[in-house]
N, CA, C and O atoms as a CHARMM CRD file, in Angstrom:
* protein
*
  208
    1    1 UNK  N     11.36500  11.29400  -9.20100 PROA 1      0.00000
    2    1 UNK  CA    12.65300  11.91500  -8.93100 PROA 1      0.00000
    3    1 UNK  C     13.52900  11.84000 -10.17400 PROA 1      0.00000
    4    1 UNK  O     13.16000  11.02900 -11.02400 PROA 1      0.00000
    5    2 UNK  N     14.47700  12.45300 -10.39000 PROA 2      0.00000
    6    2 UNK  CA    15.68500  12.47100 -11.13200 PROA 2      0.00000
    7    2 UNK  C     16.17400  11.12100 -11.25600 PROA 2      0.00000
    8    2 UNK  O     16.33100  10.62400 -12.37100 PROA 2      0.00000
    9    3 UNK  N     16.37300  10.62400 -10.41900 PROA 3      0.00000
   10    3 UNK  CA    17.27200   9.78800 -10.52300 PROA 3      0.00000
   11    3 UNK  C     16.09100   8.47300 -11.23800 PROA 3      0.00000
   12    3 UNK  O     16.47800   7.81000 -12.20000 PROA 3      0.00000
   13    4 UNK  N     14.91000   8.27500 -10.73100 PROA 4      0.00000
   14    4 UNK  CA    13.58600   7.31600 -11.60600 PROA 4      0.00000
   15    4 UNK  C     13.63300   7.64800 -12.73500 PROA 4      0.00000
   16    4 UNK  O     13.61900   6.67700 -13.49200 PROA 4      0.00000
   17    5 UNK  N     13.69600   8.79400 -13.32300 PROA 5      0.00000
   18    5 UNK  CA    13.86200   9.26700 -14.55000 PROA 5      0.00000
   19    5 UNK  C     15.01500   8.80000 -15.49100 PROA 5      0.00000
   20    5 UNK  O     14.82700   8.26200 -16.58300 PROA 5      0.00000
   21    6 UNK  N     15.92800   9.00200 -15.07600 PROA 6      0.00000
   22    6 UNK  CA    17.30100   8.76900 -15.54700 PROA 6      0.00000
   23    6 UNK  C     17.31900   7.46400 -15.97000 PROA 6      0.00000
   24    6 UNK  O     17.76300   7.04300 -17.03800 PROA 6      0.00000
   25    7 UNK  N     16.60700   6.59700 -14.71100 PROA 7      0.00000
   26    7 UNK  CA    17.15700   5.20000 -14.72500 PROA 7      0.00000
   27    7 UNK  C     16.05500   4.47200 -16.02500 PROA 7      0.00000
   28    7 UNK  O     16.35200   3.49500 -16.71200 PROA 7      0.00000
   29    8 UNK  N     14.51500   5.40800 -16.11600 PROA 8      0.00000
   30    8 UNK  CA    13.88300   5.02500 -17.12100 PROA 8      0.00000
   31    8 UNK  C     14.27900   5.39900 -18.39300 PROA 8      0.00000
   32    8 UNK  O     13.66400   4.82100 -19.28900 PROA 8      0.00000
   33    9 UNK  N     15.28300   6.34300 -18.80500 PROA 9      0.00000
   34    9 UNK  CA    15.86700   6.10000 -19.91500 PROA 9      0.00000
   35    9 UNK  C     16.59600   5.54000 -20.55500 PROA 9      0.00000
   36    9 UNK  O     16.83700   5.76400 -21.74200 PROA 9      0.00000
   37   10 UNK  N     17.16100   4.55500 -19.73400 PROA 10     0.00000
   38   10 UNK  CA    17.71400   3.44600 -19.77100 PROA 10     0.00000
   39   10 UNK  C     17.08300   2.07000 -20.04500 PROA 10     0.00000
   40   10 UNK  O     17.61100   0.99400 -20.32700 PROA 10     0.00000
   41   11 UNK  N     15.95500   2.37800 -19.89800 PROA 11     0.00000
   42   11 UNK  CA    15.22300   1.16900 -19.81800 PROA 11     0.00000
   43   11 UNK  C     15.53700   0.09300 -18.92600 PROA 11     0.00000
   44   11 UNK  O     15.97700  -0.97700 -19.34600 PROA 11     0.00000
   45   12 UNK  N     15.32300   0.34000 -17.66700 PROA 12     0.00000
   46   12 UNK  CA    15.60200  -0.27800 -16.55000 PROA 12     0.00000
   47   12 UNK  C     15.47600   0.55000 -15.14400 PROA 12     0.00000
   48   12 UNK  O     15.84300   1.72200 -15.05600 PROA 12     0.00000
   49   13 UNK  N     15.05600  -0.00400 -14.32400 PROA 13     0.00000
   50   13 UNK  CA    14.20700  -0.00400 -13.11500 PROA 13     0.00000
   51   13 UNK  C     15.42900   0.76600 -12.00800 PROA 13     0.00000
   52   13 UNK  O     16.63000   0.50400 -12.07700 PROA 13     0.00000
   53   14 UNK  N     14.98100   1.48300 -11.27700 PROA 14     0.00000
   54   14 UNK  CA    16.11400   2.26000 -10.39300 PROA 14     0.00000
   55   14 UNK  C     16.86400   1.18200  -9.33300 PROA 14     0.00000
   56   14 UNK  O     17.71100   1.72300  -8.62200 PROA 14     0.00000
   57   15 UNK  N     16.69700  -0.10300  -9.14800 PROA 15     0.00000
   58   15 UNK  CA    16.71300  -1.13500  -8.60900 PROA 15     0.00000
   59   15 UNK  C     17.64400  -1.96000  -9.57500 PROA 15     0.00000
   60   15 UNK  O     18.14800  -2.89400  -8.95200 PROA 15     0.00000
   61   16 UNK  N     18.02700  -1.92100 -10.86300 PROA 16     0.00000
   62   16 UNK  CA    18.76500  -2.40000 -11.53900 PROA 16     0.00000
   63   16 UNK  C     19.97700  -1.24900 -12.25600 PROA 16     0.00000
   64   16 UNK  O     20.77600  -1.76400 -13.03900 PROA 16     0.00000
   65   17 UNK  N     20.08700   0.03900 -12.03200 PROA 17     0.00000
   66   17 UNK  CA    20.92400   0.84100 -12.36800 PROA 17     0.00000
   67   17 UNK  C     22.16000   0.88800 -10.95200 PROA 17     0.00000
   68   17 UNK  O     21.86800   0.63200  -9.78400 PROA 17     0.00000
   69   18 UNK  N     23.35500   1.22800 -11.38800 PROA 18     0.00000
   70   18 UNK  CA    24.32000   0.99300 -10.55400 PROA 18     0.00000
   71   18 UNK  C     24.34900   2.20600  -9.85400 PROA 18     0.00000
   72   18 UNK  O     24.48600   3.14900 -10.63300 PROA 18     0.00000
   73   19 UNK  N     24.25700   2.59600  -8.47400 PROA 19     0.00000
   74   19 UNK  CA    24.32400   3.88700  -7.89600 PROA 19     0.00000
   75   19 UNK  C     25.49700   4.66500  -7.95600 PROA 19     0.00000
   76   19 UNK  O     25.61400   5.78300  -7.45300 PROA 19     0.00000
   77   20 UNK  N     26.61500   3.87600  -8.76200 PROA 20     0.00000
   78   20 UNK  CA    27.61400   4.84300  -9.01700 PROA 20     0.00000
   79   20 UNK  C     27.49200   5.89900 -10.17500 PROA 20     0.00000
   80   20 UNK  O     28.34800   6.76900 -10.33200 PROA 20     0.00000
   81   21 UNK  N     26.27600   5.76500 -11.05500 PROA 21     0.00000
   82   21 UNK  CA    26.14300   6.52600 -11.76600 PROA 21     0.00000
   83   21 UNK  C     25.19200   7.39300 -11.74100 PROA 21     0.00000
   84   21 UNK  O     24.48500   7.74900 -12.68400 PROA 21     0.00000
   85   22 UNK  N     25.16700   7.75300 -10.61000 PROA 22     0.00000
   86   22 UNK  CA    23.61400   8.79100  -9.96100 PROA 22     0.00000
   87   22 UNK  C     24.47700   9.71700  -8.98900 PROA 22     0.00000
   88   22 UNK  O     25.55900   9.29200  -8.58500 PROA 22     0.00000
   89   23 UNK  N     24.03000  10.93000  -8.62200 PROA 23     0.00000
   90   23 UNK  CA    24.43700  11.47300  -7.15000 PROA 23     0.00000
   91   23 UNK  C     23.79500  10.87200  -6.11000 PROA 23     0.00000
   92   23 UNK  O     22.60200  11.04200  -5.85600 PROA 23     0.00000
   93   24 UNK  N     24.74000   9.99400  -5.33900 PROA 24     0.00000
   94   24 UNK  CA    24.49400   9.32000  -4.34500 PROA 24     0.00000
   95   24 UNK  C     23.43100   9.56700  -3.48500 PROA 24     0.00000
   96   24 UNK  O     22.54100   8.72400  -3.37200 PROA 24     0.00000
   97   25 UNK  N     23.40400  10.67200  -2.82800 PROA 25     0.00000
   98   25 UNK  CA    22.26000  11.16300  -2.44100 PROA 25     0.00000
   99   25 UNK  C     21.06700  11.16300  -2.82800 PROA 25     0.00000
  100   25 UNK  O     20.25600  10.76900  -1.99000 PROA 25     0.00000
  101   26 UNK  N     20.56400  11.55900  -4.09900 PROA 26     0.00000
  102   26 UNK  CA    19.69100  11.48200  -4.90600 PROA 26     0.00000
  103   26 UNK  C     18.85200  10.07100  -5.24600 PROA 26     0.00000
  104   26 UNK  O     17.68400   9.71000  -5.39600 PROA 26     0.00000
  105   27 UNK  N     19.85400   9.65200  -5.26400 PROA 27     0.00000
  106   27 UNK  CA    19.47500   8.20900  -5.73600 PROA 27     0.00000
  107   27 UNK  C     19.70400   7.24300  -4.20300 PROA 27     0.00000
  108   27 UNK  O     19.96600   6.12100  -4.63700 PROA 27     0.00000
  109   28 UNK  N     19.71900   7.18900  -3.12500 PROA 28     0.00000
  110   28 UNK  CA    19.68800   7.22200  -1.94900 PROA 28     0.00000
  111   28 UNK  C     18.19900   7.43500  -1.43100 PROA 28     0.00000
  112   28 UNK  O     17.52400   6.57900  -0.85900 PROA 28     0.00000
  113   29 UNK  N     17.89300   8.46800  -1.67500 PROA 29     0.00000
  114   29 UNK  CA    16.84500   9.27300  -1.42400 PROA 29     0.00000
  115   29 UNK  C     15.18200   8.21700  -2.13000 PROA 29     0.00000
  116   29 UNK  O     14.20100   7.68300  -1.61100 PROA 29     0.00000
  117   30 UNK  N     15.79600   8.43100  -3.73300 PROA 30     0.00000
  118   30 UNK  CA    14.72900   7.73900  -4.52100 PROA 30     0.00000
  119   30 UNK  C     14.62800   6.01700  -3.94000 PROA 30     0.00000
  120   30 UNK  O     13.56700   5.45800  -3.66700 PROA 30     0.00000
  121   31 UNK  N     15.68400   5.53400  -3.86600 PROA 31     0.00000
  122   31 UNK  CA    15.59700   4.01300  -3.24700 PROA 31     0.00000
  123   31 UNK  C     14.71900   4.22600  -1.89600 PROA 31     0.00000
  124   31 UNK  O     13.56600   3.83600  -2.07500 PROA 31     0.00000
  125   32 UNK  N     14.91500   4.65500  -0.80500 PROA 32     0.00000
  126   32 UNK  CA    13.97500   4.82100   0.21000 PROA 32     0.00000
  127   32 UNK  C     12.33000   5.64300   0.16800 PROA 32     0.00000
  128   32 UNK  O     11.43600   5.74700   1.00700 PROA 32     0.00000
  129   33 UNK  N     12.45500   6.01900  -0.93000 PROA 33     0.00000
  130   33 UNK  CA    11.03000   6.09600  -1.41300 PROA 33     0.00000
  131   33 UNK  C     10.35300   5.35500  -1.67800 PROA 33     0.00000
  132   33 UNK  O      9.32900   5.11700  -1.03600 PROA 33     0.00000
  133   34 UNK  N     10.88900   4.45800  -3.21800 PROA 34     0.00000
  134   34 UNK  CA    11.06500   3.45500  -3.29700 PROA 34     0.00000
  135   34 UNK  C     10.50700   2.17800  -2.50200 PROA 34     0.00000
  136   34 UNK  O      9.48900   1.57600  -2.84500 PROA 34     0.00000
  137   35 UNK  N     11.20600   1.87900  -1.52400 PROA 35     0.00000
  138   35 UNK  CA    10.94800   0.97900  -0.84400 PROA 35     0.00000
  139   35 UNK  C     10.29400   0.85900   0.43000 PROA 35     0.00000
  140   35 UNK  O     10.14700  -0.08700   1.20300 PROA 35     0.00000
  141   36 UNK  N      9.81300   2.48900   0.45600 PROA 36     0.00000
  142   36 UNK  CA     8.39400   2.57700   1.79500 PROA 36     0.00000
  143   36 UNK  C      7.53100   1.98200   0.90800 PROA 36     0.00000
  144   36 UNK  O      6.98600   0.96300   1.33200 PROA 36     0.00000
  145   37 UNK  N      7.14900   2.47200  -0.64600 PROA 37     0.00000
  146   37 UNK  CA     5.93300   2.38100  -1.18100 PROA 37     0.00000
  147   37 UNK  C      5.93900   0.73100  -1.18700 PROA 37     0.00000
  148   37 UNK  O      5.10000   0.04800  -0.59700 PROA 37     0.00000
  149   38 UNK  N      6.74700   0.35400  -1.75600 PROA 38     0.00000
  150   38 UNK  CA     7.07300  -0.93100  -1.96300 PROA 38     0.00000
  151   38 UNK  C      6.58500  -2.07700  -0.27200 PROA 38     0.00000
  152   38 UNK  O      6.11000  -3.19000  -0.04500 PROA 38     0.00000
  153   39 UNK  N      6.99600  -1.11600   0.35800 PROA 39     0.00000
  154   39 UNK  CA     6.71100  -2.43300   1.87600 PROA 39     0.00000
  155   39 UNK  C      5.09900  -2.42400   2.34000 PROA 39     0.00000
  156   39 UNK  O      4.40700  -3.29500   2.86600 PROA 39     0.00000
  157   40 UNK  N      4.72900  -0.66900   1.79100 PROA 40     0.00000
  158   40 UNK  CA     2.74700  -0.65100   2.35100 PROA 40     0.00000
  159   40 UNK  C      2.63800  -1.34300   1.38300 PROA 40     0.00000
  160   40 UNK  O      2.32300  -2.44300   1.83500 PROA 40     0.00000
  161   41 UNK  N      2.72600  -1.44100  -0.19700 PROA 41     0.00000
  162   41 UNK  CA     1.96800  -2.45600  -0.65500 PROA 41     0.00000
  163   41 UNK  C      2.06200  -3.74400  -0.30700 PROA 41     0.00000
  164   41 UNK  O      1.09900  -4.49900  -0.44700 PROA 41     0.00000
  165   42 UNK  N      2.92500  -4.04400   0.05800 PROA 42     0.00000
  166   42 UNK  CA     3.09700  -5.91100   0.43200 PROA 42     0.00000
  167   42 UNK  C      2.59200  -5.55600   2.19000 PROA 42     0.00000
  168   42 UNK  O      2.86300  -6.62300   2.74100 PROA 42     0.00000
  169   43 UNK  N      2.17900  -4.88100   2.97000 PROA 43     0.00000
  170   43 UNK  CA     1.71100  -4.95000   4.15900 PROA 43     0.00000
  171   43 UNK  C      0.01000  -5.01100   3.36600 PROA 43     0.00000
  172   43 UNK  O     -0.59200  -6.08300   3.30100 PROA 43     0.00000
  173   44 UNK  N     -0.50200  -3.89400   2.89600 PROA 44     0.00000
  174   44 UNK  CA    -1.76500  -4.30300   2.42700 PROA 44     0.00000
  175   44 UNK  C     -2.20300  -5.72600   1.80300 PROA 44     0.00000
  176   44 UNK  O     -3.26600  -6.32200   1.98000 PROA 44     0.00000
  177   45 UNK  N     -0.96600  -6.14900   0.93600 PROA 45     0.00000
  178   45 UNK  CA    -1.52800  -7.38400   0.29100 PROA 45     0.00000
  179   45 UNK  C     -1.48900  -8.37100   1.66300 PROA 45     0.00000
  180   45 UNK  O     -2.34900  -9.24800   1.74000 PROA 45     0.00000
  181   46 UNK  N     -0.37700  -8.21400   2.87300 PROA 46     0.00000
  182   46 UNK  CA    -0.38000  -9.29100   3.66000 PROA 46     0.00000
  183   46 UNK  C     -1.81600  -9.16700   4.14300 PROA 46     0.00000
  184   46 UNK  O     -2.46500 -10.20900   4.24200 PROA 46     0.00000
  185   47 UNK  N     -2.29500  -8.18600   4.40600 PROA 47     0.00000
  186   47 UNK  CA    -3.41700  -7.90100   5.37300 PROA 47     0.00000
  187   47 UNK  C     -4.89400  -8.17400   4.48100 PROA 47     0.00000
  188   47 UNK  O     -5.85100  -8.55600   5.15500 PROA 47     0.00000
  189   48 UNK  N     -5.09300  -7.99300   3.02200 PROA 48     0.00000
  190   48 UNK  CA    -6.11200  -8.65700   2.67800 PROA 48     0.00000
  191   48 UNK  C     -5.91100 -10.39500   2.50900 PROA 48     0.00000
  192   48 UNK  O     -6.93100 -11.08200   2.44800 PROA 48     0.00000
  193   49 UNK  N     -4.76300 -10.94800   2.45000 PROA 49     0.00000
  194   49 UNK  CA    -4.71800 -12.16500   2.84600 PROA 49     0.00000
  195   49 UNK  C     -4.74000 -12.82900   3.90900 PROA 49     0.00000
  196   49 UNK  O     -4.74700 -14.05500   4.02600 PROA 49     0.00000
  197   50 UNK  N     -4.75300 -11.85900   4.88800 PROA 50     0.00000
  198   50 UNK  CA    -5.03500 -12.12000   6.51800 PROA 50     0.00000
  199   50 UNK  C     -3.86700 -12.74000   7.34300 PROA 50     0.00000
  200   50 UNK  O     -3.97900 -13.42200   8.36200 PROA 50     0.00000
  201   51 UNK  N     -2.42200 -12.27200   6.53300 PROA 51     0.00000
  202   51 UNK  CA    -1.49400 -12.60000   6.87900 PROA 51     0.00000
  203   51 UNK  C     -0.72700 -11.59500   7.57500 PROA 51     0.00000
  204   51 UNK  O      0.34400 -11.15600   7.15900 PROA 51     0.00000
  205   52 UNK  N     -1.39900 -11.17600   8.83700 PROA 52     0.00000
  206   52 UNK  CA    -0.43200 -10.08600   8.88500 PROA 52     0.00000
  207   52 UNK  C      0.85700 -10.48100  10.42000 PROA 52     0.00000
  208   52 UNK  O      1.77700  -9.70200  10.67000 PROA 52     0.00000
């Protein structure tokens, strides 16, 4: 997204850029992307550790 982009020209992670400097939406949007991908991977890692 735009707003991953942006925040990599900065050199820093969309998770460390301040959302006041994004269109809210946009960057709204990219955080909940974001953080689906972010929760299947830690559900897969729980689940090959048999922690689920």
């Amino acid at each position: 997204s735009t707003a991953i982009s942006d925040a990599g020209l900065t050199k820093q992670t969309l998770y460390e850029v301040e959302r006041s400097n994004f269109n809210r939406d946009t960057y709204d949007r990219a955080i909940d992307s974001m953080d689906a991908v972010n929760f299947e991977i830690q559900g897969l890692i729980h689940q090959a550790w048999g922690r689920l």
